[in-house]
C-alpha positions as CSV (number, residue, x, y, z in Angstrom):
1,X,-0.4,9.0,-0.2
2,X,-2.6,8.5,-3.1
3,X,-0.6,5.2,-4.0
4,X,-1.2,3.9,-0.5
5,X,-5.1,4.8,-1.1
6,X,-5.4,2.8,-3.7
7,X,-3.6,-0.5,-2.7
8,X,-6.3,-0.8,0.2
9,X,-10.0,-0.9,-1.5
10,X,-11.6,-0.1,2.4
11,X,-10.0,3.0,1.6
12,X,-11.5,4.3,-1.3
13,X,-14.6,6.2,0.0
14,X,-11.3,8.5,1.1
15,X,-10.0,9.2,-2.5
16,X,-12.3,11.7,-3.7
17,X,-11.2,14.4,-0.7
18,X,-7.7,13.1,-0.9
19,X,-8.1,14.1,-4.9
20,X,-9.6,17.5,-4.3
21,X,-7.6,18.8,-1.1
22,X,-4.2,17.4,-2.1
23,X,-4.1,16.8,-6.1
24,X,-2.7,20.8,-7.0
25,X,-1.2,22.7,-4.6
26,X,-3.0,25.2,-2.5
27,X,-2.0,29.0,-2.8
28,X,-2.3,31.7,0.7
29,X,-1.9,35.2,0.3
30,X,0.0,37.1,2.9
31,X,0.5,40.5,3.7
32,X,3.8,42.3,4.6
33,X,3.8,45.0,7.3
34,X,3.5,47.2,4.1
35,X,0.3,46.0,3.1
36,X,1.7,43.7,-0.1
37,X,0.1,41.3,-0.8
38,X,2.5,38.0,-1.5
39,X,1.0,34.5,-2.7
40,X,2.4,31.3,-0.7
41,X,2.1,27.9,-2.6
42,X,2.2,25.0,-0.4
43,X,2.3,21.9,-1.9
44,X,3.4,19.3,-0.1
45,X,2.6,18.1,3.1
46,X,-0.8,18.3,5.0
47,X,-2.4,21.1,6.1
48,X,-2.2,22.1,9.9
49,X,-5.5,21.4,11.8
50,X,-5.9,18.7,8.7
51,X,-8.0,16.0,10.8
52,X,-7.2,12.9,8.3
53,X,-3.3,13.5,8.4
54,X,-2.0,11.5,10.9
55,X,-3.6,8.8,9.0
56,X,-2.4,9.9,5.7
57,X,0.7,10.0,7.3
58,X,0.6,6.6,8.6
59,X,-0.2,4.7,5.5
60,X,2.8,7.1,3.7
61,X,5.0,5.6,5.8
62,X,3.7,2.2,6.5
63,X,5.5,0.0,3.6
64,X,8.6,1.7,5.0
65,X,8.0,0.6,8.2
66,X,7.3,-2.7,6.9
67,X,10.5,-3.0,5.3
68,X,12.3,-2.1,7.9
69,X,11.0,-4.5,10.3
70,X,11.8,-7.2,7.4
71,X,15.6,-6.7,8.2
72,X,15.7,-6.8,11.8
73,X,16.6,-10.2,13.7
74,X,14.6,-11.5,16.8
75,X,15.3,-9.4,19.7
76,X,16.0,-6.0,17.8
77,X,14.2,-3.2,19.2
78,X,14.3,0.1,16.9
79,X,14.7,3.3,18.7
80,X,13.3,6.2,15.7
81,X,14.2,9.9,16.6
82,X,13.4,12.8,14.5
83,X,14.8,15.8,14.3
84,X,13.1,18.2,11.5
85,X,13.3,16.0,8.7
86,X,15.9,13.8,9.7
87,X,14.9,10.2,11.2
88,X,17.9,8.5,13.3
89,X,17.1,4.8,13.2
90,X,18.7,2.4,15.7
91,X,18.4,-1.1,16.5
92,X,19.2,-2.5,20.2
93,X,22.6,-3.8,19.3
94,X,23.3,-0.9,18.2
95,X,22.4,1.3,21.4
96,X,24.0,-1.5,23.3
97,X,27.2,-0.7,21.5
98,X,27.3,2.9,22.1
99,X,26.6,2.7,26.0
100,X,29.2,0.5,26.1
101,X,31.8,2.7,23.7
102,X,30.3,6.0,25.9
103,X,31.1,3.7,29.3
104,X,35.0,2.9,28.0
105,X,35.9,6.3,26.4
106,X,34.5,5.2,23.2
107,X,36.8,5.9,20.1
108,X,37.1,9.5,21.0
């Protein structure tokens, strides 16, 4: 994120609060049913309710993106899923491929 900061010099004004609310991680304290107290470290990721996420999140994932897009031929549609931390990437031949195996029986 901080990489992607620096490589684009409109976003600069963003570094120092990048720097001071995602440099170290931060550190929660929670309480059992027992009353113990129990330090949480969380340090990667955003912070939920974080209003500048989504954009971090974009330029994290932009040269990816990018390089993706690189490979595909004219025509190719990507179809991106996600499933916890899993991303199922598919290009139209490739959806094309599995209707049709899914209409014939497939290899099943």
């Amino acid at each position: 994120m901080l990489g992607a900061l620096l490589a684009r010099r409109e976003l600069h004004p963003l570094l120092p609060f990048a720097r001071q609310f995602y440099s170290s991680p931060s550190v929660y304290t929670w309480c059992d049913d027992d009353g113990c107290p129990h330090e949480v470290s969380q340090g990667e990721g955003g912070e939920h309710g974080d209003s500048l996420m989504p954009a971090f999140y974009a330029l994290a994932q932009h040269d990816a993106i990018c390089d993706l897009q690189r490979q595909l031929r004219d025509g190719d549609l990507v179809e991106v899923g996600r499933l916890s931390r899993i991303a199922i990437v598919s290009t139209r031949r490739q959806l094309e491929q599995r209707r049709r195996e899914g209409a014939h029986g497939g290899d099943s």
